[in-house]
N, CA, C and O atoms as CSV, one atom per row, in Angstrom:
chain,resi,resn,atom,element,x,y,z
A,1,UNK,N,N,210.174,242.059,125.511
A,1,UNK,CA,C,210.366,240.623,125.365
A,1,UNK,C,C,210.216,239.910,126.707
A,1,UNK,O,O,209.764,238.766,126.659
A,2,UNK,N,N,210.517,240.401,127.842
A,2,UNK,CA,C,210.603,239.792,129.459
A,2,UNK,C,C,209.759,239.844,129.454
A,2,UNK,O,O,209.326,238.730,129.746
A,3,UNK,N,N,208.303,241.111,129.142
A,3,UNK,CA,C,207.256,240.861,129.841
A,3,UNK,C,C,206.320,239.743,129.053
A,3,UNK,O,O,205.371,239.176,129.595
A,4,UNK,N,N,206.698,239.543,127.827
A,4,UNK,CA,C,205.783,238.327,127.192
A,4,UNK,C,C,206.145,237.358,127.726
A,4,UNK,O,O,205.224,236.625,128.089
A,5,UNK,N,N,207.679,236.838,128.057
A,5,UNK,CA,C,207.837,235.439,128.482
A,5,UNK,C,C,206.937,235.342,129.917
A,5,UNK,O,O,206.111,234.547,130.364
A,6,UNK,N,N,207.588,236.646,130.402
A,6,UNK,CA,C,206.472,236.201,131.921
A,6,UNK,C,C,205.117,235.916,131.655
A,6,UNK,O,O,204.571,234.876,132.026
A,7,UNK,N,N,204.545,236.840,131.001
A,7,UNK,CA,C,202.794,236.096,130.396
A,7,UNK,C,C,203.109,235.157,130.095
A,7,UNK,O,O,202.622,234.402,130.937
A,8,UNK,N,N,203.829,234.393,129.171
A,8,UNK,CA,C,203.587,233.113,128.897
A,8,UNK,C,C,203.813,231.997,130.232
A,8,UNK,O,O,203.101,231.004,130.380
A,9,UNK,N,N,204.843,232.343,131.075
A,9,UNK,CA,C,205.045,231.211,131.747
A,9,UNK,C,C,203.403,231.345,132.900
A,9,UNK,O,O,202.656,230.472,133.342
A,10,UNK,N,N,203.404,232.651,133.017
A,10,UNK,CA,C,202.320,232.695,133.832
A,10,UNK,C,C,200.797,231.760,133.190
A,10,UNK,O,O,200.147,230.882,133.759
A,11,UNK,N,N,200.615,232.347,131.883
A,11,UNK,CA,C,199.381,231.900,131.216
A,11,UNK,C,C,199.963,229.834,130.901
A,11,UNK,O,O,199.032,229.165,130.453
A,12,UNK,N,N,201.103,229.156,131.092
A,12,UNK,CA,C,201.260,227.576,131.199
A,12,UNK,C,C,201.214,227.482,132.633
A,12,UNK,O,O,201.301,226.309,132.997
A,13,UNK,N,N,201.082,228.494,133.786
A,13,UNK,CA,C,201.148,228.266,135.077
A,13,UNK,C,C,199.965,227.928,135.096
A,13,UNK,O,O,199.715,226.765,135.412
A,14,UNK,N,N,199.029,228.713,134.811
A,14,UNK,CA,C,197.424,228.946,134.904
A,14,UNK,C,C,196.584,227.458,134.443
A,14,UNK,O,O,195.765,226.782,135.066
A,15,UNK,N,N,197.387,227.240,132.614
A,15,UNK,CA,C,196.505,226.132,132.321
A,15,UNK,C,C,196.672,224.573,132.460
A,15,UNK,O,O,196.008,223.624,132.043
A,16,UNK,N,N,198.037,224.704,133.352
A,16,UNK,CA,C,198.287,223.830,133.710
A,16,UNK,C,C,197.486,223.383,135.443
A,16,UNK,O,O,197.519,222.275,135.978
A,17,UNK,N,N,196.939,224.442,135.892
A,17,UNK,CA,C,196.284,224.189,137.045
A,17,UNK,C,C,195.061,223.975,136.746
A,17,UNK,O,O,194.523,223.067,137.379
A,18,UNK,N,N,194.278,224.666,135.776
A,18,UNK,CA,C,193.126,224.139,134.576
A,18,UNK,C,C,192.806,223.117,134.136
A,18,UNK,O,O,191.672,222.784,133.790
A,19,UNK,N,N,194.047,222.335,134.090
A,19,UNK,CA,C,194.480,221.313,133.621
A,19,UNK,C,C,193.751,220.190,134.548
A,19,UNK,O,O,192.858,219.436,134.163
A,20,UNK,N,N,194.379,220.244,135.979
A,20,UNK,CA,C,194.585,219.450,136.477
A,20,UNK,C,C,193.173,219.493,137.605
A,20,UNK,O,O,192.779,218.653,138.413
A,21,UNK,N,N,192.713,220.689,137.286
A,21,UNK,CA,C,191.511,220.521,137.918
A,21,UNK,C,C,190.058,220.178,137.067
A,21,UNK,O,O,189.071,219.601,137.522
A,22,UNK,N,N,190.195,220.559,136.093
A,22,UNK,CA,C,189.393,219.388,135.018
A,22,UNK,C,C,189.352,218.543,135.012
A,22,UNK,O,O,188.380,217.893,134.624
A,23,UNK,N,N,190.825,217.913,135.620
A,23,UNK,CA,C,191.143,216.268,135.417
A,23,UNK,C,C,190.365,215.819,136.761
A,23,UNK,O,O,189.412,215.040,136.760
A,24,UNK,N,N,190.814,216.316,137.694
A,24,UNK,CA,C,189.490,215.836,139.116
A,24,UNK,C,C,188.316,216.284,138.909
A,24,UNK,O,O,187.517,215.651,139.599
A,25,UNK,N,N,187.737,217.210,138.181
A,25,UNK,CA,C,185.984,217.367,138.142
A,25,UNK,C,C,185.775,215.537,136.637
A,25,UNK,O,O,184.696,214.947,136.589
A,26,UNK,N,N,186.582,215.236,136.025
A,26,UNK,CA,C,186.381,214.249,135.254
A,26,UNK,C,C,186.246,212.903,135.958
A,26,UNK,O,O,185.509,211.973,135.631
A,27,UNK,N,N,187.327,212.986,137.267
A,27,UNK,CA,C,187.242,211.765,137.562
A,27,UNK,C,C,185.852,211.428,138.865
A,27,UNK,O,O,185.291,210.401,139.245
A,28,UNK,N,N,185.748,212.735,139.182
A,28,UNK,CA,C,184.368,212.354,140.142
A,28,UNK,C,C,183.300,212.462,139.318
A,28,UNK,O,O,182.554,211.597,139.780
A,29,UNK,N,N,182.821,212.876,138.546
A,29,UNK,CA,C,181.715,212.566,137.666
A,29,UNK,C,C,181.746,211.249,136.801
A,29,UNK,O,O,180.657,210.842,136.396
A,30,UNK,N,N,182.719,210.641,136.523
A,30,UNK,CA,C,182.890,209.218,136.208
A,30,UNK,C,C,182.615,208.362,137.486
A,30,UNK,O,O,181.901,207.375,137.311
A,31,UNK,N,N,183.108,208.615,138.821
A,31,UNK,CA,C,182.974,207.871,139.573
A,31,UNK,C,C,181.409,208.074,140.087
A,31,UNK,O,O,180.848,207.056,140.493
A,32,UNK,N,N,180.920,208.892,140.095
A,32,UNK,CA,C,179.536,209.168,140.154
A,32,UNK,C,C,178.138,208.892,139.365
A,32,UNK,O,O,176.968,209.040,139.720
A,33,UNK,N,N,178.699,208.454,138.212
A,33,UNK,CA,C,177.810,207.880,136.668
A,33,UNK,C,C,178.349,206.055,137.462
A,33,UNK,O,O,177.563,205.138,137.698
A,34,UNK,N,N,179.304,206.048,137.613
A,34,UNK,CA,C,179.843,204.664,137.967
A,34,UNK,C,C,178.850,204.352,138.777
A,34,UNK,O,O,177.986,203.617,138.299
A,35,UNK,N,N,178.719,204.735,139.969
A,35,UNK,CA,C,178.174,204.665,141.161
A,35,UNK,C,C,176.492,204.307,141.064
A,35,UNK,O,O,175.821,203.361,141.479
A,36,UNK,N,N,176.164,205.564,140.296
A,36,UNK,CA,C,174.423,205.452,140.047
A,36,UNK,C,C,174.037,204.582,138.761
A,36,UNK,O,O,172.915,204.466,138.269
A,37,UNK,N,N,175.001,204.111,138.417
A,37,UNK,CA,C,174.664,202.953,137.518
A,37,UNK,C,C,174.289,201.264,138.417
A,37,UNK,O,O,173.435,200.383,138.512
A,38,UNK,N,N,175.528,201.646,138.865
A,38,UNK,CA,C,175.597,200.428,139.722
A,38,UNK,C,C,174.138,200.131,141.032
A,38,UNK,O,O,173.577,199.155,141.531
A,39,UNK,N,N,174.063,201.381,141.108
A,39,UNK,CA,C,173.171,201.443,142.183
A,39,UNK,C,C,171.817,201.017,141.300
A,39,UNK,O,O,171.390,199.969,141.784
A,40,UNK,N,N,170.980,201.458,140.164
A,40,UNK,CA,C,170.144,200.913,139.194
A,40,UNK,C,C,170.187,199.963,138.725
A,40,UNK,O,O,169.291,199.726,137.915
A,41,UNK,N,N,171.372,198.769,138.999
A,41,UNK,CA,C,171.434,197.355,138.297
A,41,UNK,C,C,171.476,196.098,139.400
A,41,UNK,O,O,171.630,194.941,139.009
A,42,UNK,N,N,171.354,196.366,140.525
A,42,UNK,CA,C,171.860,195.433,141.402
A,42,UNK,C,C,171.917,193.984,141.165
A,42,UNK,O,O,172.280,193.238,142.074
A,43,UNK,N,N,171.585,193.531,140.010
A,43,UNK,CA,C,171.496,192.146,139.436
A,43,UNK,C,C,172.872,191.719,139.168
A,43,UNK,O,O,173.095,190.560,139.516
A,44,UNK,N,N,173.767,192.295,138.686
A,44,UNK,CA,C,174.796,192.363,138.326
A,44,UNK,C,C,175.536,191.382,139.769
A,44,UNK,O,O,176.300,190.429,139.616
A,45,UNK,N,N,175.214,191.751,140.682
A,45,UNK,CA,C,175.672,191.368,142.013
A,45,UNK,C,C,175.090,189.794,142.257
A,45,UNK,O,O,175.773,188.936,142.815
A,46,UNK,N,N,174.182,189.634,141.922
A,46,UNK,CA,C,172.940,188.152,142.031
A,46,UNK,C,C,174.090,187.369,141.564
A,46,UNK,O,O,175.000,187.932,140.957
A,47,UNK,N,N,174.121,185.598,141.902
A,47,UNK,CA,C,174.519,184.554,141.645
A,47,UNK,C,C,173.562,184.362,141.049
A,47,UNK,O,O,172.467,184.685,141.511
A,48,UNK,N,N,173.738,183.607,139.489
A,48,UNK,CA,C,172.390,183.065,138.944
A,48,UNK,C,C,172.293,181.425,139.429
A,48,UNK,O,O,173.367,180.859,139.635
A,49,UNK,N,N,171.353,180.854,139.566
A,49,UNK,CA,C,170.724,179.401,139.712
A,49,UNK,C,C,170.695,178.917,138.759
A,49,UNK,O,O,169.905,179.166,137.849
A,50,UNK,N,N,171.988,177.712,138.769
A,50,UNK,CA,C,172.129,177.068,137.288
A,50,UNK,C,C,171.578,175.390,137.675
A,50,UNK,O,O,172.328,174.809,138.460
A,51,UNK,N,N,170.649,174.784,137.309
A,51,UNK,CA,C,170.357,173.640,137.678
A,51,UNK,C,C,170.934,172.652,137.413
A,51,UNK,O,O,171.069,171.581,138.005
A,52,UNK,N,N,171.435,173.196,136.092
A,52,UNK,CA,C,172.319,171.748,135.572
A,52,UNK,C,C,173.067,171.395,136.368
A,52,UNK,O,O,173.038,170.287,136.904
A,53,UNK,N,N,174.447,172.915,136.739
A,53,UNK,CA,C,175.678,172.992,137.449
A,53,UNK,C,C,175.663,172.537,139.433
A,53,UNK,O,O,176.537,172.361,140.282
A,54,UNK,N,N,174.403,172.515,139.415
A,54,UNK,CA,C,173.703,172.013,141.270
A,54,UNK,C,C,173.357,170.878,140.698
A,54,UNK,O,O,173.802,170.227,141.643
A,55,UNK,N,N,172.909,169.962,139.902
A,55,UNK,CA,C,172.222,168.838,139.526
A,55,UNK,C,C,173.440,167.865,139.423
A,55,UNK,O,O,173.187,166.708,139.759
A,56,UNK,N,N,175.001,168.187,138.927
A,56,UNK,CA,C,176.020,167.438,138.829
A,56,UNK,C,C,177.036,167.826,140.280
A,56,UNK,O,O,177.964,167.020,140.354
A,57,UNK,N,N,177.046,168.584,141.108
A,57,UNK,CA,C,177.420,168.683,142.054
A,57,UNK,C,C,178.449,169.756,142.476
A,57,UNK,O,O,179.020,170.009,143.536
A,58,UNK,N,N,178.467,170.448,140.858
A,58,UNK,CA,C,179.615,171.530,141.023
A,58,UNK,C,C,179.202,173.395,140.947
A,58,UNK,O,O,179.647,174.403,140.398
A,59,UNK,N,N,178.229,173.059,141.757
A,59,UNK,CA,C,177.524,173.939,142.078
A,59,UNK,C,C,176.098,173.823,143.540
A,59,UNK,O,O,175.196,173.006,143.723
A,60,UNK,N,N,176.473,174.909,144.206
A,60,UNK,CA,C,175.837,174.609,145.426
A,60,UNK,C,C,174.110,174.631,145.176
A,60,UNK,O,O,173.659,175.339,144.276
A,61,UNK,N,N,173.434,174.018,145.816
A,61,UNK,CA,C,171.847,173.842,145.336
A,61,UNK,C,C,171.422,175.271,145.773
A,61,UNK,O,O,171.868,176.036,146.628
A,62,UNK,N,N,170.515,175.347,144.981
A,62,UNK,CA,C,169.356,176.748,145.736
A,62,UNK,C,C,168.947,176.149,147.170
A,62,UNK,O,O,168.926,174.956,147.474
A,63,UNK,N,N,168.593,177.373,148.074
A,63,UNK,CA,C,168.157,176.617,148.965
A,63,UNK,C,C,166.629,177.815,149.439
A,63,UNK,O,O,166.142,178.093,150.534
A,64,UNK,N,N,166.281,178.257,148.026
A,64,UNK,CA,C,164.889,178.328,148.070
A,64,UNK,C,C,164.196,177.142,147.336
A,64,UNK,O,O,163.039,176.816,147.602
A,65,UNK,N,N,164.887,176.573,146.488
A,65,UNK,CA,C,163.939,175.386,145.930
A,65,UNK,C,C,163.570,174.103,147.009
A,65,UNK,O,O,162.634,173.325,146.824
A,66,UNK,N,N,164.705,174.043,148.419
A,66,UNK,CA,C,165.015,173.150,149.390
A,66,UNK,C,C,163.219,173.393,150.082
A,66,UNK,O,O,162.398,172.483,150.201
A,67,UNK,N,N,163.006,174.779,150.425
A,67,UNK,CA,C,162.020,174.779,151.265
A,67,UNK,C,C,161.041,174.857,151.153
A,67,UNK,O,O,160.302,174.827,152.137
């Protein structure tokens, strides 16, 4: 009977370190899909040019249309 409990606590020692290192290979491959997504969209980052919103004053003008 002692030597099963010890397997057991040993084998929740084990998958609990299993555990927790799955959980960091999950979070850098999320942060890495994150990353190279972001890096393929850079638009996302762009201010768009709203004419209306520069035409009434609550919005700053382009200042490629200026030159």
């Amino acid at each position: 009977m002692q030597t099963i409990l010890r397997l057991a606590v040993r084998a929740d020692a084990f998958l609990a370190r299993l555990n927790a290192g799955l959980a960091a290979v999950a979070i850098v491959l999320a942060a890495t899909v994150v990353i190279g997504w972001v890096a393929g969209h850079p638009e996302i980052f762009q201010v768009e040019y709203d004419a209306a919103a520069a035409a009434s004053g609550i919005a700053p003008e382009d200042v490629t249309a200026s030159e």
